[in-house]
Structures are given as structure tokens and as C-alpha cells.
N, C-alpha and C positions, 0 to 999 in steps of 0.2 A: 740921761742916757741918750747916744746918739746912734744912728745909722751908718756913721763916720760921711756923709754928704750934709749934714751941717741940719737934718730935723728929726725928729723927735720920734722912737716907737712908740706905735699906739697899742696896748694890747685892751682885749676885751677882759673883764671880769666875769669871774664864774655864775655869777647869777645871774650876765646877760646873755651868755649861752643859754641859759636853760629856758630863759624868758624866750630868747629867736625860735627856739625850739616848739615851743609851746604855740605861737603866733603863725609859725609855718602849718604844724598839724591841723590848727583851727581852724587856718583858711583853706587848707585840701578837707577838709570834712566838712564845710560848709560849701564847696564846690562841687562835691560829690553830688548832691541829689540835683542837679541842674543839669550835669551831665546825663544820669538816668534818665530825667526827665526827655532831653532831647533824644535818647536813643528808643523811647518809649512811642513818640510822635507818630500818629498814625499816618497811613500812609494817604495817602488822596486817592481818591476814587477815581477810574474814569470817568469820564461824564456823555452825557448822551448828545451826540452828533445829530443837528438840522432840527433841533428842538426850537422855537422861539424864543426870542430869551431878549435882554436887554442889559447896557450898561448906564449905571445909575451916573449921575453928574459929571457928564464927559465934559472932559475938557484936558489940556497940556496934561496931568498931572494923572489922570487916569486911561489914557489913550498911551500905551506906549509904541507901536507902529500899525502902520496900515500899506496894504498892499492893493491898487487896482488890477481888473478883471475885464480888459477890455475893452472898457465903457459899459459893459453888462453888469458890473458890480465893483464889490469892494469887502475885501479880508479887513479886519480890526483886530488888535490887538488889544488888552486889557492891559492893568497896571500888574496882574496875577501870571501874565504868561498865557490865559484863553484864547482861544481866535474866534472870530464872529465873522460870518457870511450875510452881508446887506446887498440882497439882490435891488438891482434898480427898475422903477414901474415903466419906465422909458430906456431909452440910449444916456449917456451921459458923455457928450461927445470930447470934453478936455482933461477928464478926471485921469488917463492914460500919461500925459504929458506935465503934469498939477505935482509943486510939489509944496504946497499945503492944500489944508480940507478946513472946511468946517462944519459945525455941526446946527442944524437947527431942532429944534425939539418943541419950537410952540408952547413954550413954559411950561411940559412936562417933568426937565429938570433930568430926562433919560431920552438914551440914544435905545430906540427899538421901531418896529415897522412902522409907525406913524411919525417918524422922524423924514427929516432929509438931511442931504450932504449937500453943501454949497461949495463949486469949482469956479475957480475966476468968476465969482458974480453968477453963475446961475445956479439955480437951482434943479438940485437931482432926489428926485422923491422915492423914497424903499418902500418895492412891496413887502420884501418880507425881509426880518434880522435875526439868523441862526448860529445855533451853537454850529461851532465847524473844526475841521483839523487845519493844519496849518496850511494856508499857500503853497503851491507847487514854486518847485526852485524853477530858476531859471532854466537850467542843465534841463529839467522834467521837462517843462514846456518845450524846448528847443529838439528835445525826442520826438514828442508829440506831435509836431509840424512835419519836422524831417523823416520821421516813419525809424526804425529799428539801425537803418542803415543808411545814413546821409548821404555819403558815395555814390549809391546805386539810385540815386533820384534825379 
């Protein structure tokens, strides 16, 4: 028996209907409780701003951005989405212009206030490295400078 274009109907048999059948409902019922599960996920917590805190084996993989702070500091980003505030014990006079960092830790193995950040070769020592909220944008800063109304300056 043809299709009349020259191949072959294919029909299924009535026992592989009932087998599709059965293989469909088992894999929606064993997806079931995974779905639950994710709708169950608690929610996260806020967490407490300008705490001390620190990131365990920084490196590419656990840094995912970082923001400077004028030569006075430097926002961090975690691999989680957290931001970290690593105020500097001096000026850090290129880290504005720098667009890598790194990190030194002293074989601690963690980025926290007894760390430093090294900018083109030199060294920038942290007094302190807090929990923080994210970086002001750009647009925030550029308010800030220019006062409410940039016109009238």
C-alpha cells in the first residue's frame, strides 16, 4: 500500500499507542515533583550592608565584576550577584583608568581586608571589605556632581 508518491504508509499498532501513552504520563509525573520543588525554593534573604565579610578563592571564576570608586575604593561583584565594598588604606591613584585588577591575598586563599588589589604593578592595600549594595550608575553619579538640575550650574 502506497501514498500514491511512490512510499509506504506507516501506521502505528494499537499496543504502541498505549505503550506512547503510558511513557508520556510517566515522564509528566516524574517531572512533577521537581517543578514543586522549584516553586517551593525559598526565597533569600536580605543580607546585612557594611558587615565585613569576604570572598573565598577569588579569582576569574569567582569575581564576576568590579566597579572603582575614585581611587578611594572598589565595588566587587561575586559569582552569586553580592557586591563588596574594599575601601583603600591609601589613594589608589590608576585603579580609575585599570581595566584589569588583581588580587593578592598573601596565601590566605580569600579576598577580605587583609588583602590588596594590585593596579598596573602597584600595590593597593584594603582597610576594610564590606557587604555593600550595588554601585551607583553612572546617570546617579553624574546627578550628584551636577546638583538636581544641570542647567542652572
Amino acid at each position: 500500500m502506497t501514498n500514491g508518491r511512490g512510499s509506504a504508509l506507516v501506521q502505528t499498532h494499537p499496543a504502541m499507542e498505549g505503550a506512547m501513552k503510558n511513557l508520556a504520563l510517566s515522564l509528566a509525573a516524574a517531572l512533577l515533583p521537581l517543578s514543586v520543588a522549584a516553586a517551593d525554593e525559598p526565597v533569600r534573604e536580605a543580607r546585612a550592608l557594611g558587615v565585613e565579610s569576604s570572598i573565598v578563592f577569588p579569582s576569574d571564576s569567582s569575581i564576576r565584576n568590579w566597579r572603582a570608586d575614585d581611587g578611594r575604593g572598589v565595588w566587587i561583584q561575586d559569582r552569586r550577584g553580592d557586591w563588596y565594598y574594599g575601601a583603600f588604606a591609601g589613594y589608589c591613584r590608576d585603579i580609575d583608568f585599570a581595566h584589569t585588577i588583581g588580587v593578592e591575598t598573601r596565601g590566605a586563599a580569600r579576598l577580605d581586608r587583609f588583602s590588596a588589589i594590585i593596579v598596573r604593578g602597584e600595590r593597593c592595600p584594603l582597610a576594610s571589605f564590606v557587604t555593600s549594595a550595588p554601585p551607583p550608575s553612572k546617570r546617579d553619579k553624574s546627578e550628584d556632581i551636577m546638583g538636581e538640575n544641570p542647567a542652572a550650574n
